[in-house]
mmCIF file as gemmi writes it, N, C-alpha and C atoms, coordinates in Angstrom:
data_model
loop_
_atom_site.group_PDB
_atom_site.id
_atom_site.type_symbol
_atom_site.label_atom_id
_atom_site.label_alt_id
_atom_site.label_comp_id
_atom_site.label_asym_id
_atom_site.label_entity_id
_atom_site.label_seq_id
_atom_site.pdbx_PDB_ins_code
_atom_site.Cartn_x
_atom_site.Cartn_y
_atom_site.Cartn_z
_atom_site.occupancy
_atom_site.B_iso_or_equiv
_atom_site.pdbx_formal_charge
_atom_site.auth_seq_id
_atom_site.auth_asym_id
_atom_site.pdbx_PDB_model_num
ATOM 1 N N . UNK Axp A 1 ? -31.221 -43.79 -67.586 1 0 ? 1 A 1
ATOM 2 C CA . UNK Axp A 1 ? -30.321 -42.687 -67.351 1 0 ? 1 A 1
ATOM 3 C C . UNK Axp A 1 ? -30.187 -41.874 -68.635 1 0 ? 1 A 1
ATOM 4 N N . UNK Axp A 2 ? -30.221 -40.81 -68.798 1 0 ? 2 A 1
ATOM 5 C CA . UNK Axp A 2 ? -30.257 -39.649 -69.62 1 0 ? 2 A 1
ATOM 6 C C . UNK Axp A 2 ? -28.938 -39.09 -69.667 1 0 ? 2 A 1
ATOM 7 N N . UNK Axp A 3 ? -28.114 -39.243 -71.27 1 0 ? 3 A 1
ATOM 8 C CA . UNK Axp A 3 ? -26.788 -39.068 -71.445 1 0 ? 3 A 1
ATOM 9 C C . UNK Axp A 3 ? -26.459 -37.56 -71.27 1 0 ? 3 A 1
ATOM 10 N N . UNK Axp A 4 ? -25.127 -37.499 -70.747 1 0 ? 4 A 1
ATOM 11 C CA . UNK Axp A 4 ? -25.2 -35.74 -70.31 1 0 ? 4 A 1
ATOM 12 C C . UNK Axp A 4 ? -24.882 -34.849 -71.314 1 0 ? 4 A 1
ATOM 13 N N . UNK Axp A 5 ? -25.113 -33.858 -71.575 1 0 ? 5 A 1
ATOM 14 C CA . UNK Axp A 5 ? -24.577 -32.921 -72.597 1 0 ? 5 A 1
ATOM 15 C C . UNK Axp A 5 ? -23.225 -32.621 -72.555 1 0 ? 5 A 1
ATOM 16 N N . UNK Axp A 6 ? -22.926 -31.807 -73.922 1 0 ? 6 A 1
ATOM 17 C CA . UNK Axp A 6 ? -21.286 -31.745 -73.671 1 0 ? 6 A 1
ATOM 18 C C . UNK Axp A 6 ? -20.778 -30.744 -72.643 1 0 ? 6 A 1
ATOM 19 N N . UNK Axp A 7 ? -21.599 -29.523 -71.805 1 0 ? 7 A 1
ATOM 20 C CA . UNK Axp A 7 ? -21.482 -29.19 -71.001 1 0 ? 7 A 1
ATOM 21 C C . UNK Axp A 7 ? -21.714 -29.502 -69.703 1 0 ? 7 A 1
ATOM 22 N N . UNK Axp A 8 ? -22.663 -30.444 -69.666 1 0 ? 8 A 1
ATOM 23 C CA . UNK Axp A 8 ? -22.706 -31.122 -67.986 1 0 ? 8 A 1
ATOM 24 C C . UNK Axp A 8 ? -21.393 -31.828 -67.354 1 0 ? 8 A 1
ATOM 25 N N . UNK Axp A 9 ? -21.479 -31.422 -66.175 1 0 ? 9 A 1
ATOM 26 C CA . UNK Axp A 9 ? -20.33 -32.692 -64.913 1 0 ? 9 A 1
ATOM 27 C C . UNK Axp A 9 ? -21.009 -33.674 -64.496 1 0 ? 9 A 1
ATOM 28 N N . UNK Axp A 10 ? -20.208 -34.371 -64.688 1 0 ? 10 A 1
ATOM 29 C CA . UNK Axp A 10 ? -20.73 -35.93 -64.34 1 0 ? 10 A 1
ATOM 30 C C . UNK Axp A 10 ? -20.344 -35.41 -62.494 1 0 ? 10 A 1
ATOM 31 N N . UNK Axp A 11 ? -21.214 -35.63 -61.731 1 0 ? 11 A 1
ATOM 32 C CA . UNK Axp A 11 ? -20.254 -35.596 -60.379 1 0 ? 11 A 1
ATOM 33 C C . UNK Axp A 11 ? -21.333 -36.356 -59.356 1 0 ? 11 A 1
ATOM 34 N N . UNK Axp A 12 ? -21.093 -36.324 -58.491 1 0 ? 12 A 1
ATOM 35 C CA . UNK Axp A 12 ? -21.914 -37.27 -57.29 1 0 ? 12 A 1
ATOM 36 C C . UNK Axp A 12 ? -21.844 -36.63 -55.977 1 0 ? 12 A 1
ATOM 37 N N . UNK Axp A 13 ? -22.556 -36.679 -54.947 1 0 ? 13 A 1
ATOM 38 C CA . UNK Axp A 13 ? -22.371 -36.135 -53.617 1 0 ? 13 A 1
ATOM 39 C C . UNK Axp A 13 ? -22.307 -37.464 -52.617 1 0 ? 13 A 1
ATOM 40 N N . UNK Axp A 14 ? -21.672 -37.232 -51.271 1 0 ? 14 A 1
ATOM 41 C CA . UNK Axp A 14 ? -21.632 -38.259 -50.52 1 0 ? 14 A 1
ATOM 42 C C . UNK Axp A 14 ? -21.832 -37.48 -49.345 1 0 ? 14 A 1
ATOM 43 N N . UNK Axp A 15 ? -22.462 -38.403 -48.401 1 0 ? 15 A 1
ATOM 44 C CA . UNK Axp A 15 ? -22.865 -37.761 -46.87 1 0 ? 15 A 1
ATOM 45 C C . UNK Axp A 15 ? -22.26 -39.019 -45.989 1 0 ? 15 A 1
ATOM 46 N N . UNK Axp A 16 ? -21.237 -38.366 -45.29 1 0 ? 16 A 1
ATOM 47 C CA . UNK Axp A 16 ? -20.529 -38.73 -44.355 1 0 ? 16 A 1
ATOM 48 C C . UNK Axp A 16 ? -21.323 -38.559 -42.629 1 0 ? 16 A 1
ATOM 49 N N . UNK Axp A 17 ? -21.606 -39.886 -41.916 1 0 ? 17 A 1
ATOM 50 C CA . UNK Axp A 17 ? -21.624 -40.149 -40.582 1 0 ? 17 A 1
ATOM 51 C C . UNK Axp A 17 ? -20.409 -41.05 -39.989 1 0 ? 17 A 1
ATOM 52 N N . UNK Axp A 18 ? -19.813 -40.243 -39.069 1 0 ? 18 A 1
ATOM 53 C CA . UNK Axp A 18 ? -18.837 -41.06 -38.113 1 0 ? 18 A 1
ATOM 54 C C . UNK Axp A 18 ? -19.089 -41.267 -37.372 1 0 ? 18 A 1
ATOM 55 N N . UNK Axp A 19 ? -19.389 -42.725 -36.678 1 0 ? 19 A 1
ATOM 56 C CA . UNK Axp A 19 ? -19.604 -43.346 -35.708 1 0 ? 19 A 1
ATOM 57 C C . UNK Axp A 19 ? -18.383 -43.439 -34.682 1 0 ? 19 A 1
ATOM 58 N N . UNK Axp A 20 ? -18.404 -42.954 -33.102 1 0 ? 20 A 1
ATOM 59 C CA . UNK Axp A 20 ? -16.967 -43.356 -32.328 1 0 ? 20 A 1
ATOM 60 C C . UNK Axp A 20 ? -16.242 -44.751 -32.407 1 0 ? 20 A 1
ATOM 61 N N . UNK Axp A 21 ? -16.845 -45.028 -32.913 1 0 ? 21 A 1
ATOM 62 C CA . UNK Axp A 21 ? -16.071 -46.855 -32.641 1 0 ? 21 A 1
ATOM 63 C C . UNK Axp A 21 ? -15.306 -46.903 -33.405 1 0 ? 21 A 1
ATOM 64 N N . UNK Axp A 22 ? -15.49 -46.143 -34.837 1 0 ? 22 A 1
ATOM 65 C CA . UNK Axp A 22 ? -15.008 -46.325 -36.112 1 0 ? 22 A 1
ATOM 66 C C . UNK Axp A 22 ? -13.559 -45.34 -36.048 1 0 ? 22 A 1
ATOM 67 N N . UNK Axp A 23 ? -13.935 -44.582 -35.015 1 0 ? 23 A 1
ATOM 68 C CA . UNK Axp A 23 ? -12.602 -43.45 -34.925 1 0 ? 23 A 1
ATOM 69 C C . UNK Axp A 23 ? -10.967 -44.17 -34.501 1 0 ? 23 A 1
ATOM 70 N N . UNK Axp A 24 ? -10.583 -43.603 -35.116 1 0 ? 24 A 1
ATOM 71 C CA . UNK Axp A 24 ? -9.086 -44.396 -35.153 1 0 ? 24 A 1
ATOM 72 C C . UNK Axp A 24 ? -8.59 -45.979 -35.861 1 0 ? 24 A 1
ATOM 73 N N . UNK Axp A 25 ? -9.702 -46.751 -36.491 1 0 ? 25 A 1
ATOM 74 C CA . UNK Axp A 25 ? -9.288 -47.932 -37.068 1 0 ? 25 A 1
ATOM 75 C C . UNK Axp A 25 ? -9.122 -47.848 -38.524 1 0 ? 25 A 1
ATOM 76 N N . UNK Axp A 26 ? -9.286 -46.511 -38.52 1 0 ? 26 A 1
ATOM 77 C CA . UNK Axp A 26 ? -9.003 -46.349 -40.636 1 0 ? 26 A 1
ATOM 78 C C . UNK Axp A 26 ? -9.828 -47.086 -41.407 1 0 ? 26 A 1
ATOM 79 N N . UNK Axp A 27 ? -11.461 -47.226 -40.679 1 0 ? 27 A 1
ATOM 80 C CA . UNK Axp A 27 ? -12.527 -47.936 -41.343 1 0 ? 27 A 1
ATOM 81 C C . UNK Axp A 27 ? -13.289 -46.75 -42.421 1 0 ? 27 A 1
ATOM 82 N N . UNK Axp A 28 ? -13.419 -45.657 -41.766 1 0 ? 28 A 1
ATOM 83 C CA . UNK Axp A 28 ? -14.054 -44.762 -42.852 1 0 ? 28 A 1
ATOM 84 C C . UNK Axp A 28 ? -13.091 -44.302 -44.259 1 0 ? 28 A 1
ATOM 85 N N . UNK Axp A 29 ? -11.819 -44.319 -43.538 1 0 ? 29 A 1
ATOM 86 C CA . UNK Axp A 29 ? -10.835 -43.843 -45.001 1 0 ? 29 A 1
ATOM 87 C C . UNK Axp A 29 ? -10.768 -44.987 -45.898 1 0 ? 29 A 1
ATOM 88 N N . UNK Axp A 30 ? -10.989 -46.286 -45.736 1 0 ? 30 A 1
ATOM 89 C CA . UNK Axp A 30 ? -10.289 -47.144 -46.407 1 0 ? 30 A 1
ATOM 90 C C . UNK Axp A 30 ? -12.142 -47.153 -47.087 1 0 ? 30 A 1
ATOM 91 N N . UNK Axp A 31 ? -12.977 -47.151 -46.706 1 0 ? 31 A 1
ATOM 92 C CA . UNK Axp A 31 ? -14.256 -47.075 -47.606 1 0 ? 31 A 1
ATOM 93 C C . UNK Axp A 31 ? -14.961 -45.997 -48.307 1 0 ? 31 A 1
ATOM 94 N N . UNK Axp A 32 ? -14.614 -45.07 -47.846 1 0 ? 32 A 1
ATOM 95 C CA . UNK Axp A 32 ? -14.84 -43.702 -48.636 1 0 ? 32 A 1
ATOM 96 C C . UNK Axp A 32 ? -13.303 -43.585 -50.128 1 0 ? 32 A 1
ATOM 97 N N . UNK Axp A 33 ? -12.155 -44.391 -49.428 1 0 ? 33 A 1
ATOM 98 C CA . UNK Axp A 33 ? -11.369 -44.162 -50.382 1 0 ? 33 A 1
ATOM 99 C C . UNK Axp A 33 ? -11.561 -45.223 -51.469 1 0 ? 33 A 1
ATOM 100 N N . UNK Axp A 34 ? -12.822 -46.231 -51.446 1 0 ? 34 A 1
ATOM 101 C CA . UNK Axp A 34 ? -12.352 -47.323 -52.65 1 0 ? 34 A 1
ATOM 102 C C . UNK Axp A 34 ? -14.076 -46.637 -53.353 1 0 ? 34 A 1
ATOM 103 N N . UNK Axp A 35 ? -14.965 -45.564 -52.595 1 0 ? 35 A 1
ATOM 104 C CA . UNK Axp A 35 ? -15.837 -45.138 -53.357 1 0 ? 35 A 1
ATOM 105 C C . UNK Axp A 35 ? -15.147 -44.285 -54.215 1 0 ? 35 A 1
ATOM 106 N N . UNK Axp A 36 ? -14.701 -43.574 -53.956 1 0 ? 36 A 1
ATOM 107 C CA . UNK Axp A 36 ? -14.429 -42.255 -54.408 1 0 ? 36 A 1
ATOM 108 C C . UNK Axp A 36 ? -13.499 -42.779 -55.908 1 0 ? 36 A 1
ATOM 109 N N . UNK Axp A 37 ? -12.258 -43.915 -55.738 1 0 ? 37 A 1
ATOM 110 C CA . UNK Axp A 37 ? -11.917 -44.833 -56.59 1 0 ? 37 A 1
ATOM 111 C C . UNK Axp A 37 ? -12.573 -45.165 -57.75 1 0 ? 37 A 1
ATOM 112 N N . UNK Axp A 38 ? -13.66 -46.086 -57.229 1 0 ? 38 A 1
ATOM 113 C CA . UNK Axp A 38 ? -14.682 -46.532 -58.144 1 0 ? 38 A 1
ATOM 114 C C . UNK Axp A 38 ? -15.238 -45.676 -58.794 1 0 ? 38 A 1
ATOM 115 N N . UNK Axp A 39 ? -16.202 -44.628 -58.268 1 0 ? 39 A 1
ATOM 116 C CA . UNK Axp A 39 ? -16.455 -43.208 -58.703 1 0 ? 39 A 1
ATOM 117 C C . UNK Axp A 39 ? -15.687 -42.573 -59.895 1 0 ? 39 A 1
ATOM 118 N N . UNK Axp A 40 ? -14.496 -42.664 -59.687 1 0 ? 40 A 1
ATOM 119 C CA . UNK Axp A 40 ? -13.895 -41.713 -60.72 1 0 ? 40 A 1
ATOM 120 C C . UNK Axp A 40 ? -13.09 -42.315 -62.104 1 0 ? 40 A 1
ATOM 121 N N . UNK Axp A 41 ? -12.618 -44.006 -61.658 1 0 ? 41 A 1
ATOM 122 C CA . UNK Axp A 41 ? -12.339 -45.171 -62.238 1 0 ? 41 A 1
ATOM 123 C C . UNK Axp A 41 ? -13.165 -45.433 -63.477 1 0 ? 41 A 1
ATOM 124 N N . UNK Axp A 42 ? -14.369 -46.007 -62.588 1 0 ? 42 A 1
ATOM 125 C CA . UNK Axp A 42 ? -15.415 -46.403 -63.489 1 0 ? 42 A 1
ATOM 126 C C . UNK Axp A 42 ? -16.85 -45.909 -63.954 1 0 ? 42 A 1
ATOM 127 N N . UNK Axp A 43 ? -17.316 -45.217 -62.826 1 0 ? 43 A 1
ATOM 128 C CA . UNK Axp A 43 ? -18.134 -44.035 -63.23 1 0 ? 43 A 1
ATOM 129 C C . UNK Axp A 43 ? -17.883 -42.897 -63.939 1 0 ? 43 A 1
ATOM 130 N N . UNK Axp A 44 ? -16.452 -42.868 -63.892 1 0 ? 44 A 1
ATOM 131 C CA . UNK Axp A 44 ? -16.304 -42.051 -64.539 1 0 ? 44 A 1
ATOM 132 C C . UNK Axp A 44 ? -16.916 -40.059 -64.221 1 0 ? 44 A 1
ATOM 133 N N . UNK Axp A 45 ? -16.005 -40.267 -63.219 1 0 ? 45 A 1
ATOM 134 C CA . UNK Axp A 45 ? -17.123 -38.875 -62.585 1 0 ? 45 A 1
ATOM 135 C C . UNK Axp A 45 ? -16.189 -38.102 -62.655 1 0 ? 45 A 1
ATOM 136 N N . UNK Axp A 46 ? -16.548 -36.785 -62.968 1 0 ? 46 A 1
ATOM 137 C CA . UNK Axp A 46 ? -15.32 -35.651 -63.176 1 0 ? 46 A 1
ATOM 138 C C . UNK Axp A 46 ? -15.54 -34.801 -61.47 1 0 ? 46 A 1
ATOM 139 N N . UNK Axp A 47 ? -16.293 -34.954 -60.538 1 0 ? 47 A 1
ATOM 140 C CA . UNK Axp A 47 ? -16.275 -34.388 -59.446 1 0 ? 47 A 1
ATOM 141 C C . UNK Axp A 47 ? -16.64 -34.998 -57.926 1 0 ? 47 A 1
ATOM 142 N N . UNK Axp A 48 ? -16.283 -35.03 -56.776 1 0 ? 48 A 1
ATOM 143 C CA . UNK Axp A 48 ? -17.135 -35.731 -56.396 1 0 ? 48 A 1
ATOM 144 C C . UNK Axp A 48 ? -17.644 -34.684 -54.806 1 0 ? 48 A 1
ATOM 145 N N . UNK Axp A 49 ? -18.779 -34.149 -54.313 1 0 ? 49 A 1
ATOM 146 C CA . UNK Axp A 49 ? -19.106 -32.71 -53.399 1 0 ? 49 A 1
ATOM 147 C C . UNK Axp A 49 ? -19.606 -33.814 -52.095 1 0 ? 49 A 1
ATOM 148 N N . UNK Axp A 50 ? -18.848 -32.799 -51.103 1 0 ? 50 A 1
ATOM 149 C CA . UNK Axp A 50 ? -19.664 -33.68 -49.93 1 0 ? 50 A 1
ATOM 150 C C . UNK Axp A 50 ? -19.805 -32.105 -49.356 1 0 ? 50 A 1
ATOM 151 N N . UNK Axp A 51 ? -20.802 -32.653 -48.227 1 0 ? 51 A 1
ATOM 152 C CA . UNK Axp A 51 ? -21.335 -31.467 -47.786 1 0 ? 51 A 1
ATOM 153 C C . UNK Axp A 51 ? -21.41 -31.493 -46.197 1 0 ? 51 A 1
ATOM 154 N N . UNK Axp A 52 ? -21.006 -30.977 -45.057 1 0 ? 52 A 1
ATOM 155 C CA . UNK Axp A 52 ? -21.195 -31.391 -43.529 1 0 ? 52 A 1
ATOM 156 C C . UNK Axp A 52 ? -21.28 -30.157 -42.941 1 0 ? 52 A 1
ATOM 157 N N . UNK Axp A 53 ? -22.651 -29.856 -41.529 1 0 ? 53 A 1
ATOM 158 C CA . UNK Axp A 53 ? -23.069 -28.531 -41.016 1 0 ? 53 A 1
ATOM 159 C C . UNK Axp A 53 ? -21.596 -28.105 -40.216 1 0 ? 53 A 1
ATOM 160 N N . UNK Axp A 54 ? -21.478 -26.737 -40.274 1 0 ? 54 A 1
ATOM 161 C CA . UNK Axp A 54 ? -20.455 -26.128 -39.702 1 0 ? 54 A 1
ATOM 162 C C . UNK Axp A 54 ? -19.821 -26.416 -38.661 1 0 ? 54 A 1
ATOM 163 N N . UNK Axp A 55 ? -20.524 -26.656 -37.635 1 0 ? 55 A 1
ATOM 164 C CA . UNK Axp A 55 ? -20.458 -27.382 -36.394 1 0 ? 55 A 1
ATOM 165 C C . UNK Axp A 55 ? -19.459 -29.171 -36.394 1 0 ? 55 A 1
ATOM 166 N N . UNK Axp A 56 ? -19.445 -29.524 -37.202 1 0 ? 56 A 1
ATOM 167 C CA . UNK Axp A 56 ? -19.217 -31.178 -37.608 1 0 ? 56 A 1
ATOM 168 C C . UNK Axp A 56 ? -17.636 -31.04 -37.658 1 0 ? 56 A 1
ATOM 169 N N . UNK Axp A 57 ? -16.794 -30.748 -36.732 1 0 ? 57 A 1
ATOM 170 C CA . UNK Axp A 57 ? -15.322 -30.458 -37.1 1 0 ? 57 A 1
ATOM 171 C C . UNK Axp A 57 ? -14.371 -31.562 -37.492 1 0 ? 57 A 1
ATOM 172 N N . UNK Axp A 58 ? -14.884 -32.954 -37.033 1 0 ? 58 A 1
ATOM 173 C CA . UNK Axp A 58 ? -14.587 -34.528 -37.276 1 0 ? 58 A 1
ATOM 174 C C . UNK Axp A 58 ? -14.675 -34.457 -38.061 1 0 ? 58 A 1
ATOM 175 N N . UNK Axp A 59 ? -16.034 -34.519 -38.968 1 0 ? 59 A 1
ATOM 176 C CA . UNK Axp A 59 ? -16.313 -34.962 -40.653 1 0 ? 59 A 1
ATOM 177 C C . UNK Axp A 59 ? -15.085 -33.685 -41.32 1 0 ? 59 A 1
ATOM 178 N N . UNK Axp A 60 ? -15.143 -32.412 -41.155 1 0 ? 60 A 1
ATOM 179 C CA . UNK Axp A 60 ? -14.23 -31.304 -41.679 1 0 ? 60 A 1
ATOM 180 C C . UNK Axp A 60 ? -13.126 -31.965 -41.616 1 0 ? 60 A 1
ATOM 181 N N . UNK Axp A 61 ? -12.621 -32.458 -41.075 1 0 ? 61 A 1
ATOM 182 C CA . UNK Axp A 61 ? -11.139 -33.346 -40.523 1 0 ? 61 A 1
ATOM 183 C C . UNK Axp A 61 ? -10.863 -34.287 -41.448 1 0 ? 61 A 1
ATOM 184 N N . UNK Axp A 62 ? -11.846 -35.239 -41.683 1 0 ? 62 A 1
ATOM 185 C CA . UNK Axp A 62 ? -11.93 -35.961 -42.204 1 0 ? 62 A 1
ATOM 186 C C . UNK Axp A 62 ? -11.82 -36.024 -43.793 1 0 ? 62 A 1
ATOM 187 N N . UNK Axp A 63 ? -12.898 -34.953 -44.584 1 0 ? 63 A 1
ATOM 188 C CA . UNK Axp A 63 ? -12.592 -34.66 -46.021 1 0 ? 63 A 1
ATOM 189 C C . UNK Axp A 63 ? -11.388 -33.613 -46.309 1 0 ? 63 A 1
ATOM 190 N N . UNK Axp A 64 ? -10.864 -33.396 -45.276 1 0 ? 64 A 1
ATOM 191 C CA . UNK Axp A 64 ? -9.471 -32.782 -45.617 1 0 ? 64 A 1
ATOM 192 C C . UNK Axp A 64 ? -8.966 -33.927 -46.128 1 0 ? 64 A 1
ATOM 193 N N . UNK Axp A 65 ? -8.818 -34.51 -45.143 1 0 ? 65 A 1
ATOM 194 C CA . UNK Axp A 65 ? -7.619 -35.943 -45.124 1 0 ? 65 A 1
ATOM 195 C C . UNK Axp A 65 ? -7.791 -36.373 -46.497 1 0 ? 65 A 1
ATOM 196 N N . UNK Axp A 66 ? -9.17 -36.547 -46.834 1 0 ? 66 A 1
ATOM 197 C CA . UNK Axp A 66 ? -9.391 -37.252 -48.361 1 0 ? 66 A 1
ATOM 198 C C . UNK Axp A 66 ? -8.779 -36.551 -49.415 1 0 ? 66 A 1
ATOM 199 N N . UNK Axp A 67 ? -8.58 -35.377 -49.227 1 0 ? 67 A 1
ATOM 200 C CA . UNK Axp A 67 ? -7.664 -33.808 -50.348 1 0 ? 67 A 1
ATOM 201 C C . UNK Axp A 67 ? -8.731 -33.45 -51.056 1 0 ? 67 A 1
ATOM 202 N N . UNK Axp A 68 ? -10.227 -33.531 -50.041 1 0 ? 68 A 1
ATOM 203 C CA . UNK Axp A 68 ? -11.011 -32.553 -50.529 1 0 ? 68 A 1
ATOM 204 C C . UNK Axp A 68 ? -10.808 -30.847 -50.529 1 0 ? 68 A 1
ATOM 205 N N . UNK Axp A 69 ? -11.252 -30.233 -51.258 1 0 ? 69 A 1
ATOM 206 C CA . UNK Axp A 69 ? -10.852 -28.754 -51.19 1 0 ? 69 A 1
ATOM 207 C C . UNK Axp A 69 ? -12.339 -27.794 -51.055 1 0 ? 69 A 1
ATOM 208 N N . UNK Axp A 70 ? -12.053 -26.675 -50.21 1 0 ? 70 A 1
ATOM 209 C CA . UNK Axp A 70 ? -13.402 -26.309 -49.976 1 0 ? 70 A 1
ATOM 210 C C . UNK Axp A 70 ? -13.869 -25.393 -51.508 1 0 ? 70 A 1
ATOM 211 N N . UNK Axp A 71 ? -15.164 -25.204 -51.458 1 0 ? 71 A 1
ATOM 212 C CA . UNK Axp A 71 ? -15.605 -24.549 -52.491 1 0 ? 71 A 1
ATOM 213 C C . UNK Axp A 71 ? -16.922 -24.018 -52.515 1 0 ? 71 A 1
ATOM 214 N N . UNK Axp A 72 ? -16.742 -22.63 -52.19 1 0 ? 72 A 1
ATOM 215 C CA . UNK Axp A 72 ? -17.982 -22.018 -51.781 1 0 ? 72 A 1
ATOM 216 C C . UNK Axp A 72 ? -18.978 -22.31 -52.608 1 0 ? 72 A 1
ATOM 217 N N . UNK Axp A 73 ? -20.561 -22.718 -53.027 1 0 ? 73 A 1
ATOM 218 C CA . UNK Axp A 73 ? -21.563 -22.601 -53.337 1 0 ? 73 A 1
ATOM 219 C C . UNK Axp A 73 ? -22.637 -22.046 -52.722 1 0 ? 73 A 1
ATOM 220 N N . UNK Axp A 74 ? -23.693 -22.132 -53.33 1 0 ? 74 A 1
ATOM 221 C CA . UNK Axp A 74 ? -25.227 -21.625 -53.087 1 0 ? 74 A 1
ATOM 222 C C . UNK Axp A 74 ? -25.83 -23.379 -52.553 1 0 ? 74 A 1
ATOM 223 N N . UNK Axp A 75 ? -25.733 -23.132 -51.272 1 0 ? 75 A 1
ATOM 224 C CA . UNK Axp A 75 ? -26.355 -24.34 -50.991 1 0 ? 75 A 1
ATOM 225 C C . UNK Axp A 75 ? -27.205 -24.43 -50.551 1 0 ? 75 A 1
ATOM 226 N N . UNK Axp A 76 ? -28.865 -25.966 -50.868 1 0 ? 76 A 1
ATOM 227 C CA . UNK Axp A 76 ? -30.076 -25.655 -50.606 1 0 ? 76 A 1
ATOM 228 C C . UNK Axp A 76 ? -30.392 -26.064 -49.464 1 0 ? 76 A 1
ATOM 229 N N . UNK Axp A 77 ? -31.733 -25.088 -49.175 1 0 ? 77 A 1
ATOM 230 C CA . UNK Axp A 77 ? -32.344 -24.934 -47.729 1 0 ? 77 A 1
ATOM 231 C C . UNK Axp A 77 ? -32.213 -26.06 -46.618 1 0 ? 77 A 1
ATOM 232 N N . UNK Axp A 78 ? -31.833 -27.47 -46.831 1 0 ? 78 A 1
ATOM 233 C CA . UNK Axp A 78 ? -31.611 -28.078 -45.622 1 0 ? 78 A 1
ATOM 234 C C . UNK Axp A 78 ? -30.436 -27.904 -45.116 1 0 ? 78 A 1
ATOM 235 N N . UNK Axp A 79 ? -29.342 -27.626 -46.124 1 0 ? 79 A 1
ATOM 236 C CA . UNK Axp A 79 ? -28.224 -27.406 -45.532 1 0 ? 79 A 1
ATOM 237 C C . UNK Axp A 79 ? -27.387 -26.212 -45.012 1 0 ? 79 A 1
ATOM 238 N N . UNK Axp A 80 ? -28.05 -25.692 -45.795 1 0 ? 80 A 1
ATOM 239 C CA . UNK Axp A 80 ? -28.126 -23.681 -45.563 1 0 ? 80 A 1
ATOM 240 C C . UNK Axp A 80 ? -28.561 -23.875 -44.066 1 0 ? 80 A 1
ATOM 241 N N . UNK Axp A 81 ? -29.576 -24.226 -43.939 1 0 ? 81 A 1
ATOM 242 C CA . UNK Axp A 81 ? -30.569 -24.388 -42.463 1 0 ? 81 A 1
ATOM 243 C C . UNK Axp A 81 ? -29.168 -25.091 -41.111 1 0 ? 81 A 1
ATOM 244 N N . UNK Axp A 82 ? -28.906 -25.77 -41.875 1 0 ? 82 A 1
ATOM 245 C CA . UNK Axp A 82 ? -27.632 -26.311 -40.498 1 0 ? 82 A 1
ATOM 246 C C . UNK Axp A 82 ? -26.349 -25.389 -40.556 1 0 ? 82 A 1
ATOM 247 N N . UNK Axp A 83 ? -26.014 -24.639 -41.426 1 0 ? 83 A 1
ATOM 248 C CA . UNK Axp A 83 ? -24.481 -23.789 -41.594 1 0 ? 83 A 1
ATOM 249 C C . UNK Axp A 83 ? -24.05 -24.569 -42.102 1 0 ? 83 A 1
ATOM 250 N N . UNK Axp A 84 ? -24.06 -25.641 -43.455 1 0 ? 84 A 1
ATOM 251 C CA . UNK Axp A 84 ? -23.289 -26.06 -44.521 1 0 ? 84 A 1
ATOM 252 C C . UNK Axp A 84 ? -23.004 -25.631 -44.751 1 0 ? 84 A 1
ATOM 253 N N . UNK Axp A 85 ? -21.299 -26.896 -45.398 1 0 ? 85 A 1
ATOM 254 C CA . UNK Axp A 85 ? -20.452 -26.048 -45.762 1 0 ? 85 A 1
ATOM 255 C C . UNK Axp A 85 ? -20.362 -27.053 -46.694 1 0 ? 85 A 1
ATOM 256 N N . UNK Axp A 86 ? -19.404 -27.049 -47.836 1 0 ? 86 A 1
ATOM 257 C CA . UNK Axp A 86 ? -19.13 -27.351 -49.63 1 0 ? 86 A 1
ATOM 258 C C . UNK Axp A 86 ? -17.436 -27.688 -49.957 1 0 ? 86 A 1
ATOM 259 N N . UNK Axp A 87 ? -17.629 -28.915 -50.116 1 0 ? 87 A 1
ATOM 260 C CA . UNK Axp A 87 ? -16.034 -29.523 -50.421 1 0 ? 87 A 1
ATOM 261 C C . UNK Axp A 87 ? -16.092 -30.031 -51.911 1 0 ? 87 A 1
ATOM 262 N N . UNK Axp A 88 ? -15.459 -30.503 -52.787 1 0 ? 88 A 1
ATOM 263 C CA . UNK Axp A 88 ? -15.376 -31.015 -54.188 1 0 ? 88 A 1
ATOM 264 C C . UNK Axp A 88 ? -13.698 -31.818 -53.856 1 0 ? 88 A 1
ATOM 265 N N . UNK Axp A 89 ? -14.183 -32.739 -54.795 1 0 ? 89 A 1
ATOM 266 C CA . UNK Axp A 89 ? -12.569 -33.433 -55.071 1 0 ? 89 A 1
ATOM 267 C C . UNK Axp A 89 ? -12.268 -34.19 -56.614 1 0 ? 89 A 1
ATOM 268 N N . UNK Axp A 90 ? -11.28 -34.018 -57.39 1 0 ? 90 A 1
ATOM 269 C CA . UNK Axp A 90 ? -11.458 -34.427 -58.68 1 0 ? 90 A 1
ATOM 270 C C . UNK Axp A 90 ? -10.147 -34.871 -58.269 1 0 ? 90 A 1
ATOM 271 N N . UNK Axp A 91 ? -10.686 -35.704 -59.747 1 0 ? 91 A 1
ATOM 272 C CA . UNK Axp A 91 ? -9.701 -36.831 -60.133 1 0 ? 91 A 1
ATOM 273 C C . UNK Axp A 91 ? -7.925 -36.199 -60.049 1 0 ? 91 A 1
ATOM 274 N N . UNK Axp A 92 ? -7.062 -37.514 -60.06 1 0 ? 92 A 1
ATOM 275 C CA . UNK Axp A 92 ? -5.591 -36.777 -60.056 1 0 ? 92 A 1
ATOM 276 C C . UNK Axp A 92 ? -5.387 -37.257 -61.126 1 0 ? 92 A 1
ATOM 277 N N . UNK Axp A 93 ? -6.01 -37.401 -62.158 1 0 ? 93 A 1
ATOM 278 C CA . UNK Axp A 93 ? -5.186 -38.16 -63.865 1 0 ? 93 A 1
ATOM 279 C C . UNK Axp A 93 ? -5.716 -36.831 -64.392 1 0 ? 93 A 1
C-alpha cells in the first residue's frame, strides 16, 4: 500500500444489495453500521461514498437512514449508464 499524500482522502466505497428476507430484521443496518465503524475507527478513513442506480428507492432509503448525505459527482460510465446517484458520509468526531 502506497502512503497518501498530505492532500489525498483516505475514503472507501461500498455497494449495497438488499435481499427481501433481510427487510425488516435490522440485518443490513447492524452490518453496514459496524463497517462503516471499523472504517472510520481503525482505518481510519476520512470518507466513506456509496453509490445506487436511480431507480433503487430501498437502497436510497436505506443510506439515508445511515446519515449518508447526497453529493453530486462526475460519476464513471457504469454507473452514469444506470442513472447513479452519489452519497458520502464522514466521521462524527
Amino acid at each position: 500500500m502506497n502512503p497518501l499524500s498530505e492532500n489525498e482522502i483516505k475514503q472507501a466505497e461500498i455497494g449495497i444489495i438488499l435481499c427481501p428476507e433481510a427487510n425488516g430484521n435490522l440485518f443490513p443496518e447492524e452490518a453496514m453500521g459496524a463497517l462503516i465503524e471499523y472504517g472510520f475507527t481503525h482505518l481510519k478513513f476520512d470518507k466513506v461514498n456509496a453509490f445506487y442506480a436511480n431507480n433503487n428507492l430501498a437502497t436510497k432509503r436505506f443510506i439515508k437512514k445511515l446519515n449518508f448525505i447526497y453529493e453530486p459527482v462526475f460519476l464513471p460510465p457504469p454507473i452514469r449508464h444506470f442513472g447513479g446517484n452519489s452519497y458520502k458520509l464522514k466521521p462524527n468526531y
